[in-house]
Every structure is written in structure tokens, then in C-alpha cells.
Backbone as CSV, one residue per row, in Angstrom:
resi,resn,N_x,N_y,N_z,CA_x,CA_y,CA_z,C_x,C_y,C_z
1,UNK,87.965,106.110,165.945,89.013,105.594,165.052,88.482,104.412,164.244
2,UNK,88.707,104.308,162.908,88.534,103.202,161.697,88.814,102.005,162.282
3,UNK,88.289,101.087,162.655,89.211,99.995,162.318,89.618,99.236,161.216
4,UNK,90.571,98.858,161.163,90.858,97.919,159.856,90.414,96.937,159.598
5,UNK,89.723,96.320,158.140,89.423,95.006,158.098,90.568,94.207,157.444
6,UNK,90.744,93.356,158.255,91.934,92.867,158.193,91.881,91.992,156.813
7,UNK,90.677,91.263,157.001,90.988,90.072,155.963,90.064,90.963,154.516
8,UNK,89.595,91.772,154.640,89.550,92.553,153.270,91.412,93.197,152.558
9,UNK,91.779,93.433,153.711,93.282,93.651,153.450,93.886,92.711,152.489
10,UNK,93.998,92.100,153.748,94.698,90.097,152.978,94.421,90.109,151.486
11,UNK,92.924,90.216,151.310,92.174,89.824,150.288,92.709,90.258,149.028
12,UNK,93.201,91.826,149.281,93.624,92.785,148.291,94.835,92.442,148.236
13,UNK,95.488,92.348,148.925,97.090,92.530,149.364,97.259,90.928,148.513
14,UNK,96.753,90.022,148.288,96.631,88.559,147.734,96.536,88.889,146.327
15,UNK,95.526,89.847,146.022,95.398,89.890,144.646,96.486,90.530,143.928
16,UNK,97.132,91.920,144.220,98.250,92.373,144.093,99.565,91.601,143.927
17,UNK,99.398,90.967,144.810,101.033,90.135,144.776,100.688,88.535,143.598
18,UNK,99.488,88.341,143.509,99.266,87.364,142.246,99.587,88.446,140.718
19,UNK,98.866,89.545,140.780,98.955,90.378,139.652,100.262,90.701,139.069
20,UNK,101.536,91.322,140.621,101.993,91.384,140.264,103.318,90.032,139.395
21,UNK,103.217,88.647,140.456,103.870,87.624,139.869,103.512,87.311,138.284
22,UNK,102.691,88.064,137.886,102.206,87.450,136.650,102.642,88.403,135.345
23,UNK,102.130,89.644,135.716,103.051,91.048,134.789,104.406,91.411,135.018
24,UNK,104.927,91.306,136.600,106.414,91.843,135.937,107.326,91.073,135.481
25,UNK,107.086,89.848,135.507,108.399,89.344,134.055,108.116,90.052,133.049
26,UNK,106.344,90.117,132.565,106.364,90.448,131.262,106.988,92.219,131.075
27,UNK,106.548,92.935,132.081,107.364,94.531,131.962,109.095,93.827,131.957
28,UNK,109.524,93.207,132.575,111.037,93.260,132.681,111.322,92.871,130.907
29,UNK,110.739,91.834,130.263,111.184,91.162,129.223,110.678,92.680,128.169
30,UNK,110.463,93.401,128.204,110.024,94.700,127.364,111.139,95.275,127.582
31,UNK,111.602,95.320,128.897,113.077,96.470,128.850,114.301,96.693,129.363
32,UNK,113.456,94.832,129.288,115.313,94.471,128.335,115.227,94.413,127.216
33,UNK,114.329,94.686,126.583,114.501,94.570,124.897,115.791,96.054,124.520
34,UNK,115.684,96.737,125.389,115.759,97.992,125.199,117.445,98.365,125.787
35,UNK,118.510,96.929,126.321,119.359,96.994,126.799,120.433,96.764,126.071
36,UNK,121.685,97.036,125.821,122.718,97.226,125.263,123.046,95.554,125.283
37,UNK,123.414,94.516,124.308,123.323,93.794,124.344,125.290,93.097,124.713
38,UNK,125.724,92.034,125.010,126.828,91.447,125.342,127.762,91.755,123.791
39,UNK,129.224,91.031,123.862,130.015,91.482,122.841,128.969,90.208,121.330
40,UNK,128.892,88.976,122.383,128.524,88.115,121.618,127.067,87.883,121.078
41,UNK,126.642,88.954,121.595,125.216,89.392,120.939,123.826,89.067,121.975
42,UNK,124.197,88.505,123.150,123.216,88.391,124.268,122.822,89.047,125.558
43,UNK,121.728,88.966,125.853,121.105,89.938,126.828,121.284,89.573,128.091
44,UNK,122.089,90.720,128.565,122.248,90.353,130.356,121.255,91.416,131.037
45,UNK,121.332,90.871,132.715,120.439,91.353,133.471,120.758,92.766,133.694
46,UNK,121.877,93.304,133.410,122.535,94.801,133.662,122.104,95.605,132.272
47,UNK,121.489,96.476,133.286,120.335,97.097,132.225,121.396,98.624,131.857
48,UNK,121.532,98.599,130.416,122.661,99.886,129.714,121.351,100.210,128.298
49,UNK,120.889,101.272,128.863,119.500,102.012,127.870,120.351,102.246,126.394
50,UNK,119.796,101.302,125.088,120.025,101.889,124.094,119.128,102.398,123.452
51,UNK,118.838,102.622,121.852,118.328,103.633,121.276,117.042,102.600,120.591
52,UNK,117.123,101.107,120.941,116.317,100.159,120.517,116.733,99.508,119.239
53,UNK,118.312,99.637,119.087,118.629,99.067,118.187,118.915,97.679,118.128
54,UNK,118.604,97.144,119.106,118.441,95.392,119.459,116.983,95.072,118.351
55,UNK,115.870,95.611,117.823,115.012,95.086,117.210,115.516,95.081,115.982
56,UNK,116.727,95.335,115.775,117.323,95.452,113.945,117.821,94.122,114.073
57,UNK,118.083,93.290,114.983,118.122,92.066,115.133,117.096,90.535,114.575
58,UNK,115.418,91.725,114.554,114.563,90.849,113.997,114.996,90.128,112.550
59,UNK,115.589,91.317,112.065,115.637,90.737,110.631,116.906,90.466,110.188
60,UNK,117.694,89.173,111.032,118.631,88.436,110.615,117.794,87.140,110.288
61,UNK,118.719,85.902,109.507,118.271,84.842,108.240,117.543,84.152,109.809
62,UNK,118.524,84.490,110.985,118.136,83.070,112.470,116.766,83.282,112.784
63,UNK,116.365,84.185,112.699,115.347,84.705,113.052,114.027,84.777,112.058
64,UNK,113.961,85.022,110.838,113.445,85.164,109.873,112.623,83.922,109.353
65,UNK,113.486,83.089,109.181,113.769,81.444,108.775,113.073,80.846,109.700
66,UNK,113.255,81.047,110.874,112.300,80.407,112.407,110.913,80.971,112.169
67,UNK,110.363,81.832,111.832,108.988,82.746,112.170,108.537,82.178,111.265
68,UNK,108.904,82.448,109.738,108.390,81.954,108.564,108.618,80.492,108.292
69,UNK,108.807,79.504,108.827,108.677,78.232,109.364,107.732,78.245,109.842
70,UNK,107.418,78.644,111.214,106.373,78.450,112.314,105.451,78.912,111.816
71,UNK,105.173,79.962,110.751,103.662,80.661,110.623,103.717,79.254,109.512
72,UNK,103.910,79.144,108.109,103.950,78.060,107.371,103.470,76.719,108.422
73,UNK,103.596,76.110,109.296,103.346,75.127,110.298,101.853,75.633,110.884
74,UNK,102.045,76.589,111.660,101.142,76.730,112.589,99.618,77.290,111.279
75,UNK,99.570,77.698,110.333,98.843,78.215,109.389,98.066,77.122,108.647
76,UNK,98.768,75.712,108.276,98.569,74.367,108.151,97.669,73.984,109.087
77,UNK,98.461,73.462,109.795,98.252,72.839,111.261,97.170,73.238,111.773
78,UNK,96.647,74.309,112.241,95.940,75.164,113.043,94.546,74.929,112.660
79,UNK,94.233,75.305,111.552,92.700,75.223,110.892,92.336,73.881,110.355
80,UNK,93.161,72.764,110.007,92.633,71.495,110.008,92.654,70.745,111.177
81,UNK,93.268,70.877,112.560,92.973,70.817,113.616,91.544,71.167,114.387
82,UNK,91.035,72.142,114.022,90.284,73.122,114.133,88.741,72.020,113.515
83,UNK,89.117,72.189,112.170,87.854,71.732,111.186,87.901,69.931,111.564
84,UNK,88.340,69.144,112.107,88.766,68.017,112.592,88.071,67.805,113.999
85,UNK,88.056,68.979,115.010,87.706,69.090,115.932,86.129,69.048,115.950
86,UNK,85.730,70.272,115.335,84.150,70.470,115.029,83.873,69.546,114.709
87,UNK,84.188,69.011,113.542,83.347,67.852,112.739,83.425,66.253,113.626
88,UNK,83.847,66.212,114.117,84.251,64.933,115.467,83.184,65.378,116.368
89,UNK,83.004,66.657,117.015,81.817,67.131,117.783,80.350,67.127,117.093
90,UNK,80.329,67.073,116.030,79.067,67.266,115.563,78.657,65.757,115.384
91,UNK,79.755,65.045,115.011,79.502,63.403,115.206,78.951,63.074,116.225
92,UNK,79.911,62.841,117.165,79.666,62.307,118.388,78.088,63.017,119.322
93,UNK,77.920,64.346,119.213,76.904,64.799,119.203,75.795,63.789,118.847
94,UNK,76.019,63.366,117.456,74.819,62.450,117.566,74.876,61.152,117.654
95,UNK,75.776,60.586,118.065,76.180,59.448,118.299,75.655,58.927,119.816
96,UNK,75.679,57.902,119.985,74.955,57.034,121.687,76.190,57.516,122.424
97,UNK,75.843,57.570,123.652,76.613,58.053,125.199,78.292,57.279,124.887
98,UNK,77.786,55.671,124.674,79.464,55.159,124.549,79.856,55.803,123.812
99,UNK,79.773,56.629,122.765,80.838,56.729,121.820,81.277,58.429,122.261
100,UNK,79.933,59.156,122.671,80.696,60.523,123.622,81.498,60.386,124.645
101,UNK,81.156,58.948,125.499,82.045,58.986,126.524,83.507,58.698,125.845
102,UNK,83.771,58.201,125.416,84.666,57.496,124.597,85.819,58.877,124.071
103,UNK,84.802,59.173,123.448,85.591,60.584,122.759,86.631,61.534,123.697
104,UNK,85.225,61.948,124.350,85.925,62.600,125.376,87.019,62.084,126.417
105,UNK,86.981,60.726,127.026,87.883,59.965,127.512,89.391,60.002,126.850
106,UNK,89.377,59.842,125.435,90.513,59.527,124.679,90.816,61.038,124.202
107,UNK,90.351,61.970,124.344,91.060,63.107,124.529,91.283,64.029,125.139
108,UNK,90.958,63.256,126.786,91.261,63.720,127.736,92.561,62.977,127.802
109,UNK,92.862,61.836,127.374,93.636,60.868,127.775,95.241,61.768,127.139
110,UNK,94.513,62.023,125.945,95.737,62.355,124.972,96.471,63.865,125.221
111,UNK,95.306,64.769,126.335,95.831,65.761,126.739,96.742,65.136,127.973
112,UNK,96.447,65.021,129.009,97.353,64.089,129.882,98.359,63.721,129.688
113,UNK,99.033,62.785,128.817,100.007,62.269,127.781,101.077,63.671,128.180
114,UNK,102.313,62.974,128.824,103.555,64.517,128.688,103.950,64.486,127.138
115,UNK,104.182,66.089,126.852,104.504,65.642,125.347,105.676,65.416,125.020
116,UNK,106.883,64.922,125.745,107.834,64.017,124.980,107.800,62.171,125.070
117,UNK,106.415,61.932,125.540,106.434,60.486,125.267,105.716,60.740,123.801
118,UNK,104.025,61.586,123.675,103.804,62.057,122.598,104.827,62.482,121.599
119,UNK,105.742,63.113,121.664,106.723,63.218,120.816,107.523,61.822,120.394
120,UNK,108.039,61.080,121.048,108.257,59.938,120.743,107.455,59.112,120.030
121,UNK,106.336,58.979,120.753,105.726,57.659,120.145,105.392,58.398,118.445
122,UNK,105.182,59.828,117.950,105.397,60.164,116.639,106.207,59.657,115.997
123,UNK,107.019,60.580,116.199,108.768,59.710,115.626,108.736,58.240,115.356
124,UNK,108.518,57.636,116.514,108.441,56.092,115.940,107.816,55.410,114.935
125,UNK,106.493,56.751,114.911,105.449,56.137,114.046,106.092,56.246,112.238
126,UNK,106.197,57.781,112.836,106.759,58.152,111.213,108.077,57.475,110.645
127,UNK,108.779,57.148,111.543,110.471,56.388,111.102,109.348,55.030,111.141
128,UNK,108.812,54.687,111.525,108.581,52.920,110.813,107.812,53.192,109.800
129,UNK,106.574,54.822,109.167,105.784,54.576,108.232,106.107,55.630,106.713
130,UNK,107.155,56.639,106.879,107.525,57.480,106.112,109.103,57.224,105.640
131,UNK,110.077,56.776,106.448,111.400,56.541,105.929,111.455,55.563,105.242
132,UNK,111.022,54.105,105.289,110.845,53.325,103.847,110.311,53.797,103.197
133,UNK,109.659,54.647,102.729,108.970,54.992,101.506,109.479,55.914,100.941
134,UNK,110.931,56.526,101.432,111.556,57.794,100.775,111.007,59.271,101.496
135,UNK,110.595,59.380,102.509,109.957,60.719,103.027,110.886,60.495,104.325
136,UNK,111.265,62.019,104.867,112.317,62.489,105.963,111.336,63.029,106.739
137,UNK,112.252,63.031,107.532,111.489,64.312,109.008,111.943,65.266,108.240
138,UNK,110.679,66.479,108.641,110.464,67.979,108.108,109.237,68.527,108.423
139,UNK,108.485,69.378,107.137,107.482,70.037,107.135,106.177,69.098,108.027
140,UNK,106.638,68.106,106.952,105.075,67.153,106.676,105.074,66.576,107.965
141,UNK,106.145,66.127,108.756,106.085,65.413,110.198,105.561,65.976,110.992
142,UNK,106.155,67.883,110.924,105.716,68.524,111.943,104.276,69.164,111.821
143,UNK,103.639,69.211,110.657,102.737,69.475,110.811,101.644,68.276,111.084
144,UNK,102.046,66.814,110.975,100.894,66.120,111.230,101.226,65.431,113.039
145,UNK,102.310,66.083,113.371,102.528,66.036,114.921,101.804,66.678,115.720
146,UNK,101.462,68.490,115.302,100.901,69.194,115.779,99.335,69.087,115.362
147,UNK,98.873,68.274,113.946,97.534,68.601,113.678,96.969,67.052,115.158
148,UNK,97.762,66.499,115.502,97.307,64.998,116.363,97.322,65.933,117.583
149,UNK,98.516,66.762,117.862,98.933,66.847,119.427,97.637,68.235,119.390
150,UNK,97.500,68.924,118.769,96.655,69.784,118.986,94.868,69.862,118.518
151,UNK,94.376,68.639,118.143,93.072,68.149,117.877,92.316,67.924,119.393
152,UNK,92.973,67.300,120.213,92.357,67.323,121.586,91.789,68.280,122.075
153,UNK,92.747,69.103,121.976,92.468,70.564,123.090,91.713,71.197,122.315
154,UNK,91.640,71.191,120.813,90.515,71.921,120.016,88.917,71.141,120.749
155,UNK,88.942,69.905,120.441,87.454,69.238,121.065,87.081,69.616,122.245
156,UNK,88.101,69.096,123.036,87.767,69.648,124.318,87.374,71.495,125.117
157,UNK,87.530,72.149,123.668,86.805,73.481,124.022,85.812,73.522,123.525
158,UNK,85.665,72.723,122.158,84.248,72.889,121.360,82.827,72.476,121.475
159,UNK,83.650,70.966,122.185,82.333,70.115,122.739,81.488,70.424,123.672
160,UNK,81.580,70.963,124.708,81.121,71.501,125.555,80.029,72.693,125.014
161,UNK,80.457,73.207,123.879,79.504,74.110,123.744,78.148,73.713,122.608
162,UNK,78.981,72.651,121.968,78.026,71.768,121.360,77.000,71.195,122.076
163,UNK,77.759,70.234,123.142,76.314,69.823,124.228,75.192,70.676,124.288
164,UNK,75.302,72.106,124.654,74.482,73.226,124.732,73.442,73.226,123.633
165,UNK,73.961,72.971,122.592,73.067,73.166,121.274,71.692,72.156,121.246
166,UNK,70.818,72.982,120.774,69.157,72.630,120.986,68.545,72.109,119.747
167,UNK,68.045,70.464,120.082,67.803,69.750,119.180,66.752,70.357,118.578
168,UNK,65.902,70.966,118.935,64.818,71.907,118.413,65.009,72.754,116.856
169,UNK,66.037,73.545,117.457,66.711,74.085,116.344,67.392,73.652,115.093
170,UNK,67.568,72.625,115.152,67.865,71.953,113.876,66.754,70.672,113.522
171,UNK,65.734,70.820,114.138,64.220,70.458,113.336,63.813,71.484,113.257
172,UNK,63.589,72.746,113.812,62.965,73.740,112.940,63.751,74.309,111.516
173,UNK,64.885,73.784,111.626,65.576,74.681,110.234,65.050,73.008,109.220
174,UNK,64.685,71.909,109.591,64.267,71.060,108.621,62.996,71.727,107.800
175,UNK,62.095,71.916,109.013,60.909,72.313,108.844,60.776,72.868,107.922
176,UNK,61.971,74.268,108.142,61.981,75.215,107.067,62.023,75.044,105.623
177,UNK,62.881,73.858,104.959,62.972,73.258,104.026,65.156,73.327,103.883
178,UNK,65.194,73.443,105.077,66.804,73.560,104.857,67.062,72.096,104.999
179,UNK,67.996,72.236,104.422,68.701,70.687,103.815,70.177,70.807,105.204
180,UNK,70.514,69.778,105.285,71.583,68.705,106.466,72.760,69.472,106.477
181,UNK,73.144,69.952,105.234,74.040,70.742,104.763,74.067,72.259,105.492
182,UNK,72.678,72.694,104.579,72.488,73.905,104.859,72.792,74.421,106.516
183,UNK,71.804,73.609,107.658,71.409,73.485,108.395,72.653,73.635,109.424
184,UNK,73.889,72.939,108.854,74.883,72.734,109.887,75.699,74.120,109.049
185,UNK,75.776,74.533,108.481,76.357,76.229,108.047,75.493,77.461,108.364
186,UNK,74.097,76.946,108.486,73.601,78.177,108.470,73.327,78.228,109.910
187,UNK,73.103,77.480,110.944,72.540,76.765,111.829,73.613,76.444,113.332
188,UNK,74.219,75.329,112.991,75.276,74.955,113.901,76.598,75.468,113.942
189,UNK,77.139,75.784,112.632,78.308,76.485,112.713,78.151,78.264,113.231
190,UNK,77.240,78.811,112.943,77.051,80.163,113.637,77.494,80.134,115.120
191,UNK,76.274,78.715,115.648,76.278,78.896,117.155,77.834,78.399,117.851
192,UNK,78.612,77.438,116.962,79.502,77.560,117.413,81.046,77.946,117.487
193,UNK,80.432,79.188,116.588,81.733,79.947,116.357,82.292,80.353,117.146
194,UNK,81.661,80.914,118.513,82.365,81.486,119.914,83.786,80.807,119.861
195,UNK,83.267,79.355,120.068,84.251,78.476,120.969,85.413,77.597,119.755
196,UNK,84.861,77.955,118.810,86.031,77.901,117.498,87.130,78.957,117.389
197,UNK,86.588,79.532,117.406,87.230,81.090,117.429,88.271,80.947,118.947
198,UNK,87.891,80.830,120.097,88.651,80.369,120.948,89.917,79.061,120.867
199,UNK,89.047,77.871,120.169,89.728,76.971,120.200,91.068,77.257,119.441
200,UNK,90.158,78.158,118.180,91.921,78.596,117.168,93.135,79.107,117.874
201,UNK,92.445,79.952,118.335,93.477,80.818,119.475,94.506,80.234,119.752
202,UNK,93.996,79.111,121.213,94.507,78.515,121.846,95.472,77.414,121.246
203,UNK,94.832,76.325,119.984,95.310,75.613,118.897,96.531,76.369,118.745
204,UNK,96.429,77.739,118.268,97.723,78.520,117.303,99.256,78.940,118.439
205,UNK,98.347,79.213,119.830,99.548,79.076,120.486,100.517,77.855,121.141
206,UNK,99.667,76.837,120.962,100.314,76.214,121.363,101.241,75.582,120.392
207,UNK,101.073,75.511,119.220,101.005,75.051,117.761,102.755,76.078,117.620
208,UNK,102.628,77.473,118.010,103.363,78.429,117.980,104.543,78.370,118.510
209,UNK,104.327,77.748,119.561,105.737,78.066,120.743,105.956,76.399,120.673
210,UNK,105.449,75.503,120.326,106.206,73.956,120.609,107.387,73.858,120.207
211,UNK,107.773,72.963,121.116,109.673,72.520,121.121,109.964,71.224,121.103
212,UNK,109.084,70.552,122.063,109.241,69.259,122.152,108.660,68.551,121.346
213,UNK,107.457,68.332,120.921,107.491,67.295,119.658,108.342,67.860,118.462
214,UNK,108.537,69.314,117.798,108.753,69.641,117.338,109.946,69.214,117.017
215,UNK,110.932,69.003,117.868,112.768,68.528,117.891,112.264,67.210,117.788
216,UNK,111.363,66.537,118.121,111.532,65.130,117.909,111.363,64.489,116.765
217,UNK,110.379,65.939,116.069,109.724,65.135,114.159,110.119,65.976,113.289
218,UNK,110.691,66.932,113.908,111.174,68.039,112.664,111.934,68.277,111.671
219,UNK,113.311,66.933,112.597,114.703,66.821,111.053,114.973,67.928,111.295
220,UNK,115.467,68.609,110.388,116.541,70.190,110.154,115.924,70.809,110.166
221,UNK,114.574,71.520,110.080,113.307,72.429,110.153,113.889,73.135,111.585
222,UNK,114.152,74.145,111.502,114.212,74.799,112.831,112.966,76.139,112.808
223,UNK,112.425,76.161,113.924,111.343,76.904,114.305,111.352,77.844,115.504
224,UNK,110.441,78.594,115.486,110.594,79.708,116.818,110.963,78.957,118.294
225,UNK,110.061,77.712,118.706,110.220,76.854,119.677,111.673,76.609,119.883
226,UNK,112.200,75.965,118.863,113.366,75.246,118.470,114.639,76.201,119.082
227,UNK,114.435,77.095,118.070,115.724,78.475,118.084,115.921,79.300,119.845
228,UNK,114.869,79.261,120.115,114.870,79.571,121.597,115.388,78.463,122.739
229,UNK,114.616,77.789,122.606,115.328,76.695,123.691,116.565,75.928,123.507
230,UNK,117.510,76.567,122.317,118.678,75.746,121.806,119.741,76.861,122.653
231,UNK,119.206,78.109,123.051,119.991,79.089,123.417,120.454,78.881,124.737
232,UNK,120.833,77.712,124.812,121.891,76.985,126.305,122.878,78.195,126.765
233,UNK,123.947,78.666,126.244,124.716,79.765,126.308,124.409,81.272,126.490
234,UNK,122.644,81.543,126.475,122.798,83.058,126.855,121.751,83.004,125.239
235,UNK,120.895,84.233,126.027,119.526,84.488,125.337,120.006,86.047,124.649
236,UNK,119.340,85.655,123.088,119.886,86.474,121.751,118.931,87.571,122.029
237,UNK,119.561,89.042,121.346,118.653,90.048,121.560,117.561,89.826,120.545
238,UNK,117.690,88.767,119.132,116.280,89.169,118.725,115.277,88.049,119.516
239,UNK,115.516,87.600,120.330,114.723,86.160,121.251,113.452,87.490,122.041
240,UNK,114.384,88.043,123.248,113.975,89.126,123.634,113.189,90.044,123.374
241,UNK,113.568,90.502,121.884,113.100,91.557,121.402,111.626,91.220,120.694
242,UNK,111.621,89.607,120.406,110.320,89.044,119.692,109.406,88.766,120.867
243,UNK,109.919,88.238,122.073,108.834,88.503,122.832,108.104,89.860,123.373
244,UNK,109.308,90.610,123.581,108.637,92.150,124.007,107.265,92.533,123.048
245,UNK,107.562,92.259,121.396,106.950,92.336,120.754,105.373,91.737,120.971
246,UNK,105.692,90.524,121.173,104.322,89.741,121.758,103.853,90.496,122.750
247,UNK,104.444,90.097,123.582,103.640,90.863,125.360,103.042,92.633,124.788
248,UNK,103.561,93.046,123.853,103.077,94.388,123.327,101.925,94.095,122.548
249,UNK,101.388,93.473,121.676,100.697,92.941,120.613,99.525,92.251,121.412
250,UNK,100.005,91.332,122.130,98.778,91.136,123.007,97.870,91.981,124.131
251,UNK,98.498,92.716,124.980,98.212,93.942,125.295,97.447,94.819,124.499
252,UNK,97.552,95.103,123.171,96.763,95.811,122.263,95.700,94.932,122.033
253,UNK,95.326,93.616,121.828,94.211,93.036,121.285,93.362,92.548,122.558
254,UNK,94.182,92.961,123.736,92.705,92.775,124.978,92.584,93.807,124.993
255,UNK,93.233,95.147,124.768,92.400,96.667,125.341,91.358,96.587,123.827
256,UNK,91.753,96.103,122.660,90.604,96.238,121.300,89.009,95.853,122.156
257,UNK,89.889,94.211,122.849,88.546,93.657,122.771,87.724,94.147,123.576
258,UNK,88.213,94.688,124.722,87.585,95.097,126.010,86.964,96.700,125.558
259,UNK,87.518,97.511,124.952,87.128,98.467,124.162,85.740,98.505,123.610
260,UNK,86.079,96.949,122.972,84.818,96.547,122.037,83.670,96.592,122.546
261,UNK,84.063,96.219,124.117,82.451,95.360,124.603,82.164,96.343,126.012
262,UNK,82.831,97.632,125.887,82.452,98.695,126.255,81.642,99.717,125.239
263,UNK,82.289,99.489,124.366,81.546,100.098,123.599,79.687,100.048,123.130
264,UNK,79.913,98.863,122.772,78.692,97.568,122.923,77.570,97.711,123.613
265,UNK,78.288,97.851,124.782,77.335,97.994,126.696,77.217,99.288,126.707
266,UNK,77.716,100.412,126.587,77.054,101.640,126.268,76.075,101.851,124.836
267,UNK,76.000,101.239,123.824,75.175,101.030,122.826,73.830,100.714,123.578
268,UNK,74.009,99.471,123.929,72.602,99.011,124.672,72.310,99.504,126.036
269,UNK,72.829,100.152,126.875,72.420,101.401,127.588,71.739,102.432,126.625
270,UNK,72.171,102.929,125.970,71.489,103.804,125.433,70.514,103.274,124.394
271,UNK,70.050,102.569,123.761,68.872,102.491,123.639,67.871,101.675,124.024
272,UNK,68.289,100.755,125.636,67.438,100.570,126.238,66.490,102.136,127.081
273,UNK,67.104,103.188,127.331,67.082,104.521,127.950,65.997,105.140,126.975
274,UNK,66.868,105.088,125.547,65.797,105.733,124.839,64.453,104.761,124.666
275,UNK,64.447,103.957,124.736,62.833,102.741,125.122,62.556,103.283,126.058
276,UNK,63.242,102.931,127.240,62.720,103.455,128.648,61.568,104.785,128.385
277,UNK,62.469,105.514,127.796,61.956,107.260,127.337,60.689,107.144,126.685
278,UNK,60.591,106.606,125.741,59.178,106.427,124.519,58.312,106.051,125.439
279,UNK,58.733,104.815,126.154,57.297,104.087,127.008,56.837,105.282,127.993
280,UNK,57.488,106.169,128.750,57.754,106.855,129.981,56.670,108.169,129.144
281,UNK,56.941,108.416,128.026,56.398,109.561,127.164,54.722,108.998,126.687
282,UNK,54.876,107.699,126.209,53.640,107.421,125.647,52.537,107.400,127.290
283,UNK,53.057,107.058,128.629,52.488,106.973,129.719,51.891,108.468,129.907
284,UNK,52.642,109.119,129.864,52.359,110.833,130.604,51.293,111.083,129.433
């Protein structure tokens, strides 16, 4: 008779019950998209299968007005955050230890920070430096709330991969006759596109879903963040129906990517094989 390994069990039986705490909200929030909604237009837990006519909900003004806000914000926001980040890393990069330690300290500091004191101490800034001068809370608040609150977390993915980068390589592109300019486009920005490309990501979601600084600098600007967490009384079918959407959308762009780099890894299987083959042929 088998015996059982117990703690290979555990092991599995651990991973399962993490997997599942983590996907089935997101399956439940898919179908309920798909549930007959209250008289007053909100989604209860008593699941009544309709025909999916809760997504004709996307395109009311509440809904519309919030997205196209937030992309307008997060579209701003996002890539000068971004280009703010790099260029601070490429500084400090060459700057003496105090001023890396420094860097990194103060935006570690500023990630730390809960963001409704960060939200506050904005507000304060902007009501003592924009309301005498004739400027309101709005666009311009919220986007220079999010380009501050979200510059940290951009560095703090980028830098790290900067450290990596080899002083070598940007004296051989001197060598070459490339100019300071050239050198950091043709040169440094290649190598650190990985972790740009990441940082955006991450920048855009968080940039995406904020609530709390957002209510604190926004004035009348209402946004995706905003419109959701105001729903004290019972969650709207297009709330629902925009996340199902997400959790669907994202799902498609990890099977792309993972696709991708299957694809990829059978590429270079096969013509490491066919090398293998030539050398194996030129031997015999």
C-alpha cells in the first residue's frame, strides 16, 4: 500500500486554497455582471441569469464622464511620472552614494506615507498656492497629485535596474563617437525599457483606481475611483459590469503574453536543434 506524503499534500492543498482566495471573487464579480439587477438599478447577491443587458449600462453620462476623466488624468499623469522617474535615475546614477542614498530614502519615505495624509498635505499645498491666484481644484490638481503620489513607485522599480547598468557600456558607445545624448537613447534607454514598461503599468493602475487623494484635490471632477466608492447604498450594475470587463481584459493580456514567450521558447528550441543537427552532420 502507497503511503501518503503528507506534507507534499499540505503543500498542494496550501496552494489551492491561496489560488483559490485570489480568483473566485474575481469569477463571482463576472457573474454577477450577468444578474438581473434591483428596481433601483443595483446588484444583489441573488443571482437571476439575464441576457447581459446590465453592460448597456456602460454607456450612461455616470459612467462615461468617470472613464473619460480618468483616462484624460491617468494619460497625463502616467508618462510624465514615468519620464521624471528615469531621468532622476539616470541622475542619481551618477551622482556620490549621499545623494543615491538620499533618493532612495525619500522615496521610500514617500511610499510609506498613508495616502490620506498625502492627500492632505496636497490640498493644503494647492489651497495656500493655486486659490489666490484664481485656479480651483480640478484637472490640474489631480493630475499634479498623482504625477507626486505616483513618481516614487515609478523610481523605485527603475532604479534597481539602473544599478545593473555597466559603466563600460557607455564608454564604449563614447568611443564610438556617440555623443551624451545619443548614448542615453541609443544605449541606456533600450536597456531600460523592461522596467519602464513595468513601471507604466503599475504607475497607470494605480493612477487608475485612486480615490483618496483624488476626493481630496479633485473639486467636482468625478472619476472611476470617485464614482465607485461614493456607492454607500448598493453597487450599480455598470460598477460591476466595468470590472467584469477588467478581470476579462486582463486575463486576455497574460494568456497574449505567456503565449508570447511560448512561442519564443519553442523558436529557440528549434533552432538551437537545428545547430545541434549541422554540428552532429558536419561530425559524421
Amino acid at each position: 500500500m502507497k503511503q501518503i506524503n503528507w506534507l507534499s499534500w499540505l503543500r498542494n492543498f496550501y496552494i489551492w486554497i491561496i489560488l483559490a482566495i485570489i480568483y473566485i471573487p474575481l469569477i463571482i464579480i463576472v457573474l454577477l455582471s450577468f444578474t438581473t439587477p434591483s428596481i433601483k438599478g443595483n446588484i444583489t447577491s441573488a443571482f437571476n441569469w439575464n441576457d447581459g443587458s446590465n453592460y448597456l449600462t456602460l454607456t450612461t453620462n455616470q459612467f462615461t464622464d468617470a472613464l473619460i476623466n480618468t483616462i484624460i488624468i491617468s494619460v497625463i499623469a502616467v508618462p510624465i511620472s514615468t519620464i521624471i522617474a528615469t531621468i532622476t535615475c539616470f541622475g542619481v546614477w551618477h551622482a556620490k552614494i549621499f545623494y543615491k542614498k538620499l533618493m532612495t530614502a525619500s522615496s521610500q519615505t514617500n511610499i510609506m506615507i498613508p495616502d490620506v495624509i498625502s492627500g492632505i498635505s496636497l490640498s493644503l499645498l494647492f489651497a495656500a498656492t493655486f486659490i489666490p491666484i484664481g485656479f480651483s481644484f480640478g484637472f490640474g490638481t489631480i493630475i499634479l497629485a498623482h504625477i507626486s503620489s505616483c513618481t516614487p513607485y515609478a523610481i523605485m522599480i527603475i532604479y534597481p535596474r539602473m544599478l545593473k547598468m555597466k559603466k563600460n557600456l557607455i564608454l564604449a558607445s563614447y568611443d564610438l563617437g556617440y555623443t551624451k545624448i545619443a548614448t542615453f537613447f541609443r544605449i541606456i534607454l533600450p536597456y531600460l525599457l523592461p522596467s519602464i514598461i513595468s513601471a507604466t503599468i503599475i504607475v497607470f493602475a494605480m493612477s487608475f483606481d485612486d480615490f483618496i487623494i483624488t476626493k481630496l484635490v479633485g473639486g467636482k471632477v468625478n472619476t472611476i475611483g470617485t464614482e465607485m466608492y461614493s456607492m454607500a447604498k448598493g453597487i450599480k450594475a455598470w460598477a460591476v459590469c466595468f470590472g467584469a470587463l477588467m478581470v476579462l481584459l486582463t486575463i486576455l493580456i497574460a494568456a497574449l503574453i505567456s503565449a508570447n514567450k511560448i512561442i519564443k521558447l519553442k523558436l529557440i528550441n528549434k533552432q538551437t536543434n537545428k545547430r545541434k543537427l549541422k554540428i552532429w552532420n558536419r561530425q559524421v
